[in-house]
DOVEXPA-420450 format. One record per residue: residue in three letters; x negated, y negated, z of N, C-alpha, C in turn. Coordinates in steps of 0.2 Angstrom, whole numbers, padded with zeros to 4 digits, always signed. Example, Ala and Ser with C-alpha at 12.3 -4.5 7.8 and 13.67 -1.06 7.14 Angstrom:
<recs>
ALA-0066+0028+0039-0062+0022+0039-0066+0016+0039
SER-0064+0011+0035-0068+0005+0036-0064+0000+0039
</recs>
This chain:
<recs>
UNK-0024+0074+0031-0019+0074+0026-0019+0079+0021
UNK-0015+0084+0020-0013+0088+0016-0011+0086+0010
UNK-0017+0086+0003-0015+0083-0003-0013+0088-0008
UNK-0007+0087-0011-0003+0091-0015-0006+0093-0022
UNK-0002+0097-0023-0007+0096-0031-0004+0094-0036
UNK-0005+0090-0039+0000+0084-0046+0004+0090-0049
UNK+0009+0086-0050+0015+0088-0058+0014+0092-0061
UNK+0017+0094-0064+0013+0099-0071+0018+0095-0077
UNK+0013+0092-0081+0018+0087-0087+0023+0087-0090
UNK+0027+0094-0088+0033+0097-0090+0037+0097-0084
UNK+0035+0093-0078+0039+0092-0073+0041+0085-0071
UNK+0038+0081-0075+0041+0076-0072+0045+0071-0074
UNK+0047+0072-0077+0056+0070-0079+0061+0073-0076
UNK+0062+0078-0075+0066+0081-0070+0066+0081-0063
UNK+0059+0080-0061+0056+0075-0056+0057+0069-0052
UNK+0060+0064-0056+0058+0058-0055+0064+0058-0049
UNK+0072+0062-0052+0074+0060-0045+0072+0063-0038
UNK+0068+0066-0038+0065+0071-0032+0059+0063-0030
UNK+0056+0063-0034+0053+0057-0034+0057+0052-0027
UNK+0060+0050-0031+0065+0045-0028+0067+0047-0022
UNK+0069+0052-0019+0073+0055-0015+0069+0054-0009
UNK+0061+0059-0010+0057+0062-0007+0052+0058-0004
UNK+0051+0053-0009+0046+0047-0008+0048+0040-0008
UNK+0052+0038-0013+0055+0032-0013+0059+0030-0010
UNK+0063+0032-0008+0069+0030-0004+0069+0031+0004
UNK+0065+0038+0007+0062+0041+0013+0056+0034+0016
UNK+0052+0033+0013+0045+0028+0014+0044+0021+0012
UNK+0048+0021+0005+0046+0014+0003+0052+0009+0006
UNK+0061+0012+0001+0064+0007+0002+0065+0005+0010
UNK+0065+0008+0017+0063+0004+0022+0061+0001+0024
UNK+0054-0002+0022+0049-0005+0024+0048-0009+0017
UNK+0052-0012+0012+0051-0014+0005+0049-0021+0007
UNK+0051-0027+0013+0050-0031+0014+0041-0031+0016
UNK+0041-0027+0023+0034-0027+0026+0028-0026+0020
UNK+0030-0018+0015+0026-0018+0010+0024-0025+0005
UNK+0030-0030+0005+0028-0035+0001+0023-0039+0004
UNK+0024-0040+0013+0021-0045+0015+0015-0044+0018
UNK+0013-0034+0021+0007-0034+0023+0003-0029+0019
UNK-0004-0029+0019-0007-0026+0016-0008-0018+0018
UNK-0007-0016+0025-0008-0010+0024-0003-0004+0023
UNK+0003-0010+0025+0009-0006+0026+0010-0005+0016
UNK+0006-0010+0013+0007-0008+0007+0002-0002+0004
UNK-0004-0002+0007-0010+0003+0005-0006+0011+0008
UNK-0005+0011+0013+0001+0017+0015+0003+0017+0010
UNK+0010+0015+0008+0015+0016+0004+0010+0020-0004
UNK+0007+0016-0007+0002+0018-0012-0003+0025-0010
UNK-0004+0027-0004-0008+0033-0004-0003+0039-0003
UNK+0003+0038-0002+0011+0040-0001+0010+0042-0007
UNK+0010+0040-0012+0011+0041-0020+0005+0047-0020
UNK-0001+0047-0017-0008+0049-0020-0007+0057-0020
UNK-0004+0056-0010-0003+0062-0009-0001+0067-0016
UNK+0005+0064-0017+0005+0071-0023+0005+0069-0032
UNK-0001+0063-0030-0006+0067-0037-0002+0062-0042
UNK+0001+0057-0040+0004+0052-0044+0001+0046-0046
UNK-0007+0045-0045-0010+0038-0045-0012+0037-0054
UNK-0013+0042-0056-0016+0044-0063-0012+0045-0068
UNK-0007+0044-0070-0003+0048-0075-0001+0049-0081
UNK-0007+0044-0084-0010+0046-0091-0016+0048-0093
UNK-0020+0049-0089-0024+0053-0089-0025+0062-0089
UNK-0029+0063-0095-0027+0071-0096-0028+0075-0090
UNK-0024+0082-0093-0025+0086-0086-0029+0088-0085
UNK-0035+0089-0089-0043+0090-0087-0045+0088-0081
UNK-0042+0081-0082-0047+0074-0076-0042+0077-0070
UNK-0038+0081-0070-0032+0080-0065-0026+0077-0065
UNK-0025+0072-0072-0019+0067-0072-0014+0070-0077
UNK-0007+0069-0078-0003+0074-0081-0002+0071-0088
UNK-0004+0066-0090-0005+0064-0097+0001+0065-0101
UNK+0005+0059-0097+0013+0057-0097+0015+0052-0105
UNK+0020+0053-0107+0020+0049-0114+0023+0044-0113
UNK+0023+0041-0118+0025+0034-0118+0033+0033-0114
UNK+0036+0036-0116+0042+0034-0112+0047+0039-0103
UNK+0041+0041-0103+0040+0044-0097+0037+0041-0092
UNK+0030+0037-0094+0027+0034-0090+0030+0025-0089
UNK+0037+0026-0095+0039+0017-0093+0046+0024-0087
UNK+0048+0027-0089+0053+0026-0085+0049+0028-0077
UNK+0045+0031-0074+0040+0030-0069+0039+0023-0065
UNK+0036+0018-0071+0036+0013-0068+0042+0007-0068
UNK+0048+0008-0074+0054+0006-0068+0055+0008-0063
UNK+0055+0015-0060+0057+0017-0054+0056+0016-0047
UNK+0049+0014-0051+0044+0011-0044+0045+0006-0042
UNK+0046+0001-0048+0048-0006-0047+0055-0009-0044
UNK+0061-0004-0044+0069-0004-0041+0065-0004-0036
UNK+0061+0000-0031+0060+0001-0025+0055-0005-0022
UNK+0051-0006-0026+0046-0013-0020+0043-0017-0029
UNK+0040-0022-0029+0038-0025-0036+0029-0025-0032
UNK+0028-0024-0025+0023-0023-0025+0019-0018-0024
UNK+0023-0015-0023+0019-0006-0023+0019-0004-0031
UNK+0023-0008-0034+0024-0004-0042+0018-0009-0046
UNK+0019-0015-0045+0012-0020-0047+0004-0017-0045
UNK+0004-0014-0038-0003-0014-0037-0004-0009-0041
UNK+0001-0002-0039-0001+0005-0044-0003+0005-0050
UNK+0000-0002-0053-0001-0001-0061-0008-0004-0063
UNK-0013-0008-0057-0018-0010-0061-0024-0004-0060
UNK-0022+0000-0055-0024+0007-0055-0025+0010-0060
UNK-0018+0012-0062-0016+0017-0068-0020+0015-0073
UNK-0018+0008-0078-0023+0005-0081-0028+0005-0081
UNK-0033+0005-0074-0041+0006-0074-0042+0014-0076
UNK-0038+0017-0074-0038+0025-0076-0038+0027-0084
UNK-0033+0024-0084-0032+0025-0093-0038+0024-0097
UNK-0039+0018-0094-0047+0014-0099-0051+0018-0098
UNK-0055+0022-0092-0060+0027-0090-0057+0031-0095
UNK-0050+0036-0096-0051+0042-0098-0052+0040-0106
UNK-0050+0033-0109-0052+0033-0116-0059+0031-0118
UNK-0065+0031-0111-0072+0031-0113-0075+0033-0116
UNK-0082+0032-0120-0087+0036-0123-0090+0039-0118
UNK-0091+0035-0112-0095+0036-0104-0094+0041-0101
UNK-0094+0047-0106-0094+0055-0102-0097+0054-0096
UNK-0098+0051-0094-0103+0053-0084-0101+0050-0081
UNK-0097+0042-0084-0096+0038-0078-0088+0043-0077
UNK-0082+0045-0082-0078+0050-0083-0079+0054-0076
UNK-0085+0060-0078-0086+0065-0073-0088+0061-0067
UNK-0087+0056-0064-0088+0053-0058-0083+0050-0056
UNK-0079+0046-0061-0073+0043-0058-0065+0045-0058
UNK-0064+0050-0064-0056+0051-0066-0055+0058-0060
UNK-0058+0063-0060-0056+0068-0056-0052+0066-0048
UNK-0054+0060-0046-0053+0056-0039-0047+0053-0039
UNK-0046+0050-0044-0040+0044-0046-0033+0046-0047
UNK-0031+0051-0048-0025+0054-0046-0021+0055-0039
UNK-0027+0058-0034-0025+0056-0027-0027+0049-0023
UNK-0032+0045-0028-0032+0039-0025-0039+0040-0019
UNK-0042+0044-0021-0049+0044-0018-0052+0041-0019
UNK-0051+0038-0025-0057+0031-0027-0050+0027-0029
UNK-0049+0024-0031-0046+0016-0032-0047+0011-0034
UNK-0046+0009-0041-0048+0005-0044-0044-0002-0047
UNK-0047-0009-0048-0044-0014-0050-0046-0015-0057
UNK-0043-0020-0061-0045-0022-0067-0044-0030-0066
UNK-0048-0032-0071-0051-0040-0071-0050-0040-0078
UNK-0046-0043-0081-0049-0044-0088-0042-0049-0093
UNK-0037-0051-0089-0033-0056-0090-0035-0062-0095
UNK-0043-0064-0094-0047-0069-0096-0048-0070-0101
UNK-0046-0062-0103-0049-0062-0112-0043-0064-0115
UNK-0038-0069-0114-0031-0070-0116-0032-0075-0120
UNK-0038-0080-0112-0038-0087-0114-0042-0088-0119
UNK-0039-0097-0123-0045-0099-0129-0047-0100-0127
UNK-0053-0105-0131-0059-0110-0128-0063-0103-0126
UNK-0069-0109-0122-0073-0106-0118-0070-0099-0112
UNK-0074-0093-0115-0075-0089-0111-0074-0087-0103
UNK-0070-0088-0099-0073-0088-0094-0078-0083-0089
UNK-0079-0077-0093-0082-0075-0089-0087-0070-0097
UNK-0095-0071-0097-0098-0071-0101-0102-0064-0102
UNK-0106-0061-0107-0110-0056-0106-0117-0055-0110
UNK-0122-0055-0109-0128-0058-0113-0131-0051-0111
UNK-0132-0047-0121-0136-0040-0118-0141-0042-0115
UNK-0146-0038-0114-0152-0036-0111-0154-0028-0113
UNK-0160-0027-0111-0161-0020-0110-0158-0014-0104
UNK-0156-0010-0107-0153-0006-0102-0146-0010-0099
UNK-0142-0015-0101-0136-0016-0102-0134-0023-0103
UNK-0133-0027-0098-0131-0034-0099-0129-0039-0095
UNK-0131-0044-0093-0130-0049-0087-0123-0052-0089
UNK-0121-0054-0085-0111-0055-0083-0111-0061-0080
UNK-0107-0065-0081-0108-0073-0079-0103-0078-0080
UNK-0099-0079-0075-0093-0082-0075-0089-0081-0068
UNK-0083-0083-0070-0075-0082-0064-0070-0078-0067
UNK-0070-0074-0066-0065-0071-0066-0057-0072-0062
UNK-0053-0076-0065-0046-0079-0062-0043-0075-0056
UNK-0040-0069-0060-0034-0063-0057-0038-0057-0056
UNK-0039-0055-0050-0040-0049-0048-0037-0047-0042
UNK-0031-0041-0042-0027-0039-0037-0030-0034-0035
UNK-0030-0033-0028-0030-0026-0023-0038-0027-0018
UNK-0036-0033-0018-0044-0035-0013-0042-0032-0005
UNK-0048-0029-0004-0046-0024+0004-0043-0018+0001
UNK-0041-0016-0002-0037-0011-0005-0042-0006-0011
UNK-0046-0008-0017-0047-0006-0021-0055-0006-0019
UNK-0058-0001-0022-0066+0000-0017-0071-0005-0025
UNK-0067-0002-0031-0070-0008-0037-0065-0009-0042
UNK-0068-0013-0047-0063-0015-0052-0067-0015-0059
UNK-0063-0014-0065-0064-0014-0071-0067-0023-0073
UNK-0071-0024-0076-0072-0033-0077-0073-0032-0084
UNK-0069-0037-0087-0074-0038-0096-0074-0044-0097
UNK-0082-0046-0102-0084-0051-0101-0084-0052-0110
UNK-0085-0058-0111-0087-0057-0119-0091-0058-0121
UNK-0096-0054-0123-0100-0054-0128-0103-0062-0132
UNK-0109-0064-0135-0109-0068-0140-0105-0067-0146
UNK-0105-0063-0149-0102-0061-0158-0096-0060-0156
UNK-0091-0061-0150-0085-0062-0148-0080-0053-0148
UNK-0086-0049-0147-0084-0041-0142-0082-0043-0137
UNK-0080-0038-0131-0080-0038-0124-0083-0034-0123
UNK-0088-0033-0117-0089-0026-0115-0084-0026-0107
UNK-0082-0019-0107-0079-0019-0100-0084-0015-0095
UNK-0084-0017-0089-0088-0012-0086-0086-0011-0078
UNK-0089-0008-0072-0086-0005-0065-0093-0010-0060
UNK-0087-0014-0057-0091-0018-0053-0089-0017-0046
UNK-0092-0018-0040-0092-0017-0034-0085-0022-0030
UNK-0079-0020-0029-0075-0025-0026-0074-0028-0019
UNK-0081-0030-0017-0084-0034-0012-0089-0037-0011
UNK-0088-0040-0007-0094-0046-0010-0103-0044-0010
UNK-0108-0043-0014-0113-0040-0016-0118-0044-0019
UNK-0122-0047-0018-0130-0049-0020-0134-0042-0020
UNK-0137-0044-0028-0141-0037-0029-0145-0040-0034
UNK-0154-0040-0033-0158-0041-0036-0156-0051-0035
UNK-0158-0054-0043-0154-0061-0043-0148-0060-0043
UNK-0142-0058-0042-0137-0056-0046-0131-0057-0037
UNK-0127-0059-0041-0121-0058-0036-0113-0061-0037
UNK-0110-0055-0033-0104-0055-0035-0098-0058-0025
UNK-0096-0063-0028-0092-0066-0023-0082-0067-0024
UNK-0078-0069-0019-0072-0069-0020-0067-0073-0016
UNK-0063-0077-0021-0059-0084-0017-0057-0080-0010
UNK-0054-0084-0007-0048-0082-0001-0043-0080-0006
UNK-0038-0075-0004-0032-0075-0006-0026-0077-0006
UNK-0025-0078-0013-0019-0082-0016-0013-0081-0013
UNK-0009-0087-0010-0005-0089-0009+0001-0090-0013
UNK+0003-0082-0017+0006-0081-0023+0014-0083-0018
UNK+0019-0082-0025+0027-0083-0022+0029-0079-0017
UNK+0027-0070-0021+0027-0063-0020+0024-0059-0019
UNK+0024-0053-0019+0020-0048-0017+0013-0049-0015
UNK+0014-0055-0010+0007-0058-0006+0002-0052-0003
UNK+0005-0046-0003+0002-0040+0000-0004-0036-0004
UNK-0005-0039-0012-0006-0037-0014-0013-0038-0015
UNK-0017-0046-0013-0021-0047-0012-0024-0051-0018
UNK-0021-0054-0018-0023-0056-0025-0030-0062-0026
UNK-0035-0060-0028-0042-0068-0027-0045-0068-0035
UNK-0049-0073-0036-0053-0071-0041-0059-0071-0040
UNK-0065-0070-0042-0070-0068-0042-0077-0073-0046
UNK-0081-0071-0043-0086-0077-0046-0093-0071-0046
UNK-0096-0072-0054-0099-0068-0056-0105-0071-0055
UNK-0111-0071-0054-0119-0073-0057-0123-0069-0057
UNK-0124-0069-0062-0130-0065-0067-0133-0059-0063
UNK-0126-0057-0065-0124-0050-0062-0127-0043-0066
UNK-0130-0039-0066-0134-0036-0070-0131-0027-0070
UNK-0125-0027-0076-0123-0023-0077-0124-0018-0083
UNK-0127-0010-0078-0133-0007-0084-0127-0003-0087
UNK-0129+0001-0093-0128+0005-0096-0121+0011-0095
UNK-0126+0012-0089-0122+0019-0086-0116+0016-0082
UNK-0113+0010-0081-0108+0008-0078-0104+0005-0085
UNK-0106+0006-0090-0101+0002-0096-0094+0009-0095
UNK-0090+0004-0096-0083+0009-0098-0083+0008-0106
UNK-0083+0002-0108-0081+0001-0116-0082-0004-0119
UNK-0085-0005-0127-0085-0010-0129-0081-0012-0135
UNK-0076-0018-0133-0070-0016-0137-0070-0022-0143
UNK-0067-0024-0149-0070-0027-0154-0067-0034-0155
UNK-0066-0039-0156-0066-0045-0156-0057-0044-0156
UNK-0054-0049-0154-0046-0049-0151-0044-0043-0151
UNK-0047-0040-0147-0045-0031-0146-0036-0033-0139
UNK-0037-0038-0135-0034-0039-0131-0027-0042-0133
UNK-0026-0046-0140-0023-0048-0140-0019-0041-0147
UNK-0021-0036-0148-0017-0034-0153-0015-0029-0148
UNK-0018-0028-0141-0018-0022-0137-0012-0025-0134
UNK-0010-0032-0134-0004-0035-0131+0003-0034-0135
UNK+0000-0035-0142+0006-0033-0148+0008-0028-0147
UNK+0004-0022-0146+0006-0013-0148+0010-0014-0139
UNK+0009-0016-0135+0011-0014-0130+0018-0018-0126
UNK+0019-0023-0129+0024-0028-0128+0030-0026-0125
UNK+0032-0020-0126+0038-0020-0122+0035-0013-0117
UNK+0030-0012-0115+0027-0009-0110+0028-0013-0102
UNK+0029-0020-0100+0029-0022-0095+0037-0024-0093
UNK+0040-0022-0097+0048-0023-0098+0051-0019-0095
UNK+0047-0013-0091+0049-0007-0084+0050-0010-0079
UNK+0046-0017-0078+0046-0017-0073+0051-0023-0070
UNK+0052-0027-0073+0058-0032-0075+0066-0029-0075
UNK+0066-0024-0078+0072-0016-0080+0073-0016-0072
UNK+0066-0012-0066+0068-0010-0062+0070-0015-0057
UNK+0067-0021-0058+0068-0027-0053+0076-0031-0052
UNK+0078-0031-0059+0085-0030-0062+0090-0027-0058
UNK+0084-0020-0057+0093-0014-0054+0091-0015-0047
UNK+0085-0017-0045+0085-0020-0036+0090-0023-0034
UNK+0091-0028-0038+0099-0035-0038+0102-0033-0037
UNK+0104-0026-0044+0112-0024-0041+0112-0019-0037
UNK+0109-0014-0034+0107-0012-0028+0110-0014-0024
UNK+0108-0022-0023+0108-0026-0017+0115-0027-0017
UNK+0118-0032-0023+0125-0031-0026+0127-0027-0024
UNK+0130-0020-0025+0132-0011-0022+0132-0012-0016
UNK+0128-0014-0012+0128-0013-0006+0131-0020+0000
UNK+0131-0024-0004+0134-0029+0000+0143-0030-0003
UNK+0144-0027-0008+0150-0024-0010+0154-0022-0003
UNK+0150-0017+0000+0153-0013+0005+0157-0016+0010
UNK+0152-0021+0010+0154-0026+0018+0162-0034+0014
UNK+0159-0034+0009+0163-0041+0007+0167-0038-0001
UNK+0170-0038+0001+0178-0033+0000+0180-0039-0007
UNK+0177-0041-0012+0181-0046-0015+0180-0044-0023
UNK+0184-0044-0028+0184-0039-0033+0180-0040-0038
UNK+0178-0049-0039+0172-0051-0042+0167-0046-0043
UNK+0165-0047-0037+0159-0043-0036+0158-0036-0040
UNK+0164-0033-0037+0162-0026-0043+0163-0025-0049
UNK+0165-0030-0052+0168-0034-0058+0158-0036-0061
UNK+0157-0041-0060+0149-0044-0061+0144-0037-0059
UNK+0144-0034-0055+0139-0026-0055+0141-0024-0061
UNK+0147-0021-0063+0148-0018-0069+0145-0021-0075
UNK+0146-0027-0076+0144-0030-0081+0137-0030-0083
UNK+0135-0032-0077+0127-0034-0077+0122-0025-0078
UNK+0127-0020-0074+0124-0012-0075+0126-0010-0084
UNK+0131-0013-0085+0132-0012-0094+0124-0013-0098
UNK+0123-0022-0097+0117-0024-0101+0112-0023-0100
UNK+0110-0019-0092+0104-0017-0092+0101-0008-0096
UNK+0109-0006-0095+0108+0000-0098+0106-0001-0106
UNK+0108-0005-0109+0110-0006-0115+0104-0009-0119
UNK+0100-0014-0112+0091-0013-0114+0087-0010-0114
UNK+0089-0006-0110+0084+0000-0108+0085+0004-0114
UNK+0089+0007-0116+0094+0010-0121+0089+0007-0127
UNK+0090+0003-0128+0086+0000-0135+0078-0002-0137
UNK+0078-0003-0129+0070+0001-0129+0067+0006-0130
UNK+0068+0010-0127+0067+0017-0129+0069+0019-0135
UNK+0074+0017-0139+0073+0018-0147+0068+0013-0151
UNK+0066+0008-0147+0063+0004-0153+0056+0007-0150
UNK+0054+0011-0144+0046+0011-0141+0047+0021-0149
UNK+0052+0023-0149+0054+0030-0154+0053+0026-0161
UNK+0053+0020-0162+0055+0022-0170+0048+0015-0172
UNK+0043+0019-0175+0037+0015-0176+0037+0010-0181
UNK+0044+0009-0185+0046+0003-0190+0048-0002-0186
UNK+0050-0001-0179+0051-0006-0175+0050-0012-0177
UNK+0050-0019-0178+0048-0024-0180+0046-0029-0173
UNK+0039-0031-0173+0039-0038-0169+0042-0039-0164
UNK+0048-0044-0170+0052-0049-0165+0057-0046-0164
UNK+0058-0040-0165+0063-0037-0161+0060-0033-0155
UNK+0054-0031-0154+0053-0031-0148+0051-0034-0145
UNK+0048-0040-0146+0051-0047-0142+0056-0051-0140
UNK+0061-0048-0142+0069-0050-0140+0069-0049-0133
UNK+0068-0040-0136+0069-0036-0132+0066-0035-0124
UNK+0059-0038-0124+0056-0039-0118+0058-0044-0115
UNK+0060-0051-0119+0064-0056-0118+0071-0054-0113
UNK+0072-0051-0116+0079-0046-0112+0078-0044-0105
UNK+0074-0040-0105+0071-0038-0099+0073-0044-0092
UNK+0067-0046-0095+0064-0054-0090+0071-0058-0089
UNK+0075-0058-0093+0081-0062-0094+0086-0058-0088
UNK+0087-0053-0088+0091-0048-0085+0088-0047-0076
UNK+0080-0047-0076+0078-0047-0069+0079-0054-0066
UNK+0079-0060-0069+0079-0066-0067+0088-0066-0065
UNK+0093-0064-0070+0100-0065-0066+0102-0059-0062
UNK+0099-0054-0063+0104-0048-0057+0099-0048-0052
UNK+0092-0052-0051+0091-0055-0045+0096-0061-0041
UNK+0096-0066-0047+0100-0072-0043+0108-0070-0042
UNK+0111-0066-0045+0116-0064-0041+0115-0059-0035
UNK+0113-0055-0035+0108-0053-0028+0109-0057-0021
UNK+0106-0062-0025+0104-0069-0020+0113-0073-0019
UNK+0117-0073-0023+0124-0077-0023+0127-0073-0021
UNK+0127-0066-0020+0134-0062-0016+0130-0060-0010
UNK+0124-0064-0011+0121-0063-0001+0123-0068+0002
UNK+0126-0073+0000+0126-0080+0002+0121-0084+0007
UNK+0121-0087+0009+0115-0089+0015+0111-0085+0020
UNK+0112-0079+0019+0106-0074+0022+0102-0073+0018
UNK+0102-0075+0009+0096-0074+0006+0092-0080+0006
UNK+0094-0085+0011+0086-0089+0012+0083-0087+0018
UNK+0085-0081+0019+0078-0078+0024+0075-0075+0019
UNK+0066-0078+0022+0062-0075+0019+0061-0068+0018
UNK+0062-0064+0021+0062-0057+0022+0070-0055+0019
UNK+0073-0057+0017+0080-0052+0015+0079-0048+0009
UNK+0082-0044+0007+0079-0042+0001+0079-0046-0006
UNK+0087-0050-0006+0087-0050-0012+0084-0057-0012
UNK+0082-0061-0007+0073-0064-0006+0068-0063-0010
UNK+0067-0057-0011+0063-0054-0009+0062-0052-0020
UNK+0067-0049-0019+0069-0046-0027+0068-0053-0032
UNK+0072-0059-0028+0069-0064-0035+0066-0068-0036
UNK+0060-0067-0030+0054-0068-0032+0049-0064-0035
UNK+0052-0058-0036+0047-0052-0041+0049-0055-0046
UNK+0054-0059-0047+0057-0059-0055+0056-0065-0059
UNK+0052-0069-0052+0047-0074-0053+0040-0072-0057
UNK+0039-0065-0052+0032-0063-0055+0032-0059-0061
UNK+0038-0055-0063+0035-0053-0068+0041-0058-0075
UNK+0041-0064-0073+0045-0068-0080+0036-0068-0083
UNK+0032-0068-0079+0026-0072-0081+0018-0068-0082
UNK+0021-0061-0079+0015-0055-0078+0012-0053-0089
UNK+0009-0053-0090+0006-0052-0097+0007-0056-0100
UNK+0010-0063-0098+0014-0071-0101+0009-0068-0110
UNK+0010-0071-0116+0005-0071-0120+0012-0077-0123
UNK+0008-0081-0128+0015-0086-0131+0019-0085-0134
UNK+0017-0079-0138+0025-0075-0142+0031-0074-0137
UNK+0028-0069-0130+0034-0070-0126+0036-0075-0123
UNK+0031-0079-0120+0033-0086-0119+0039-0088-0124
UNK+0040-0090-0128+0044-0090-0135+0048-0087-0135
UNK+0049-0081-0135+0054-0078-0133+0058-0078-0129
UNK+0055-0078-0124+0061-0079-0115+0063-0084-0117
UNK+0059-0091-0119+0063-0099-0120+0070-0097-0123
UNK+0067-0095-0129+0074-0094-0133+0080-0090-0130
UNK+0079-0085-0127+0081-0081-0124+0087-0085-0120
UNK+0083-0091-0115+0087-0096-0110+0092-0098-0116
UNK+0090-0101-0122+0095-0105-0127+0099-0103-0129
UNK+0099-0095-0132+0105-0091-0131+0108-0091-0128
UNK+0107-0090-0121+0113-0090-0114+0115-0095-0114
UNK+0113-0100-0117+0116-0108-0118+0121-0112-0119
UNK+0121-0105-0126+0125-0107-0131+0120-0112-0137
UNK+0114-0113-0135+0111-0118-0140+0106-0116-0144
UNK+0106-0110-0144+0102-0105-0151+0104-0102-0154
UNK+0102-0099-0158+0103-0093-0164+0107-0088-0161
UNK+0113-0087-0160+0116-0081-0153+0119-0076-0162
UNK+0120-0078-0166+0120-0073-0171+0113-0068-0172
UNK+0108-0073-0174+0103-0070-0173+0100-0064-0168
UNK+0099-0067-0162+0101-0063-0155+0102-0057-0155
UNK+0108-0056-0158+0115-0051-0157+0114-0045-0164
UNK+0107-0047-0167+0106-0043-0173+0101-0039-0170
UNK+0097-0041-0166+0092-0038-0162+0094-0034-0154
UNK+0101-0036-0152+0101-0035-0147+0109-0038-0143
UNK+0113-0033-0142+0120-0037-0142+0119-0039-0132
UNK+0119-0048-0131+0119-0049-0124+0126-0052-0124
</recs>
């Protein structure tokens, strides 16, 4: 295989539809079902991306990655998402592992792991959803000398089969996390060992491999720490980023009318291109408002919790119309737009945290008629 050589940061917006063209729509959109269903047909698709240097994209150009801004690297990952929610789901826990590496102190574990991760030579998972929960910890970290024994279950961990390690944090006594690079198969080492469910028999992108993990007194030194990050580092790291996973909802959105557009062709009836319009209005108009609230740093809160609200709102109906102008061929499993609102399953609930929980609710009582639709409409005209 002939690997290209990545982007140059001032090419990829202009890119993206080449993107699309070149990769997305030649590789993925034909095979979008099989990508959801099988696992290799998904790791293809994903080394598809590698080839030309797309696995890394916020990481700097040092390491190889094009060190993409905030609103570059969301429209990237709508993109991905219109095209499969499980090619665009796995890449992202990638990306994320990459980003965490290049913001380490760990200059050596760095020089070992970022230069690779761009073409996907090494491949990485993250674990660390865990730190969301209250109560009791479930997955623990007790120093030692020379680093610190790890101890727990870890819930969610995507790309089993696929990803060779994964990022894990555990937390601390005085309530840190330390994150650190564990091995993503099953390994006993010293007293220590690290094992993994069978694979979850999620709604969607079952390709993705999704298990948890079982840690015992896993002895993780020094030189494998990525980061020690400070007591609710996760929960404020959910604040600043809130309307970060709202790309992919956006893209899952324009799957539906896609599917909508194209089933237009065959059933000739005026509704239809009447509700694609409508539904293609509101999405632009979130998206639109997005990208000014991710621009303007006074942004408040609860307006970008509308707004992600918005998102998930919009993925969940321009999929189930998807699903209503397909009429009884979208209860084939395998149809697209099958296919599409079950993604919109997985991302109502993908970085759930209670604000958004909250939000979406309310979101539902607008559409209602049985909420604040003034207030609504201050943040965001639906």
């Amino acid at each position: 295989m002939t690997i290209s050589p990545p982007l140059k940061n001032s090419e990829i917006t202009q890119n993206l539809e080449q993107i699309e063209t070149s990769i997305l729509q030649k590789f993925v959109a034909p095979l979008a079902n099989e990508i959801d269903s099988d696992r290799e047909t998904l790791k293809t698709a994903l080394m598809t991306l590698g080839k030309s240097g797309l696995l890394a994209l916020k990481i700097p150009q040092k390491w190889g990655g094009l060190e993409l801004k905030q609103q570059e690297f969301f429209n990237y990952q709508l993109l991905i998402a219109k095209y499969s929610g499980a090619l665009a789901f796995l890449q992202t826990q990638h990306q994320s592992a990459a980003a965490m590496l290049a913001s380490s102190q760990n200059n050596q574990l760095q020089q070992q792991y970022l230069p690779h991760l761009s073409h996907g030579r090494i491949l990485l998972g993250i674990g660390f959803s865990q730190l969301r929960r209250s109560g009791e910890p479930p997955v623990k970290a007790f120093p030692t000398t020379g680093g610190y024994y790890i101890e727990g279950i870890v819930p969610w961990i995507t790309g089993w089969g696929i990803f060779q390690e994964f990022i894990i944090a555990a937390k601390l006594p005085d309530g840190r996390a330390v994150f650190g690079i564990l091995p993503f198969v099953e390994t006993t080492k010293l007293n220590g060992s690290i094992t993994f469910s069978e694979i979850m028999p999620l709604c969607a992108m079952t390709s993705t491999n999704t298990v948890s993990a079982t840690v015992k007194n896993w002895f993780l030194p020094d030189e494998q720490v990525v980061s020690l990050k400070p007591v609710n580092w996760i929960h404020n790291s959910d604040r600043q980023k809130v309307l970060g996973f709202s790309a992919f909802a956006l893209g899952c959105a324009l799957a539906g009318i896609d599917i909508m557009k194209a089933t237009s062709k065959t059933k000739l009836l005026p509704f239809i291109p009447d509700a694609i319009s409508s539904l293609q209005t509101e999405v632009d108009k979130c998206r639109n408002a997005i990208e000014e609230a991710n621009k303007n740093p006074d942004t408040n809160f609860a307006e970008k919790l509308h707004l992600r609200a918005t998102a998930i709102n919009l993925a969940q109906r321009c999929t189930a119309a998807a699903v209503t102008v397909s009429s009884g061929a979208a209860n084939h499993k395998n149809h697209g737009a099958q296919r599409v609102y079950r993604e919109a399953l997985v991302y109502t609930v993908s970085g759930q945290t209670t604000d958004i929980m909250e939000a979406t609710l309310k979101c539902y009582s607008r559409e209602q008629g049985t909420g604040n639709r003034e207030q609504g409409e201050k943040h965001f005209p639906v």
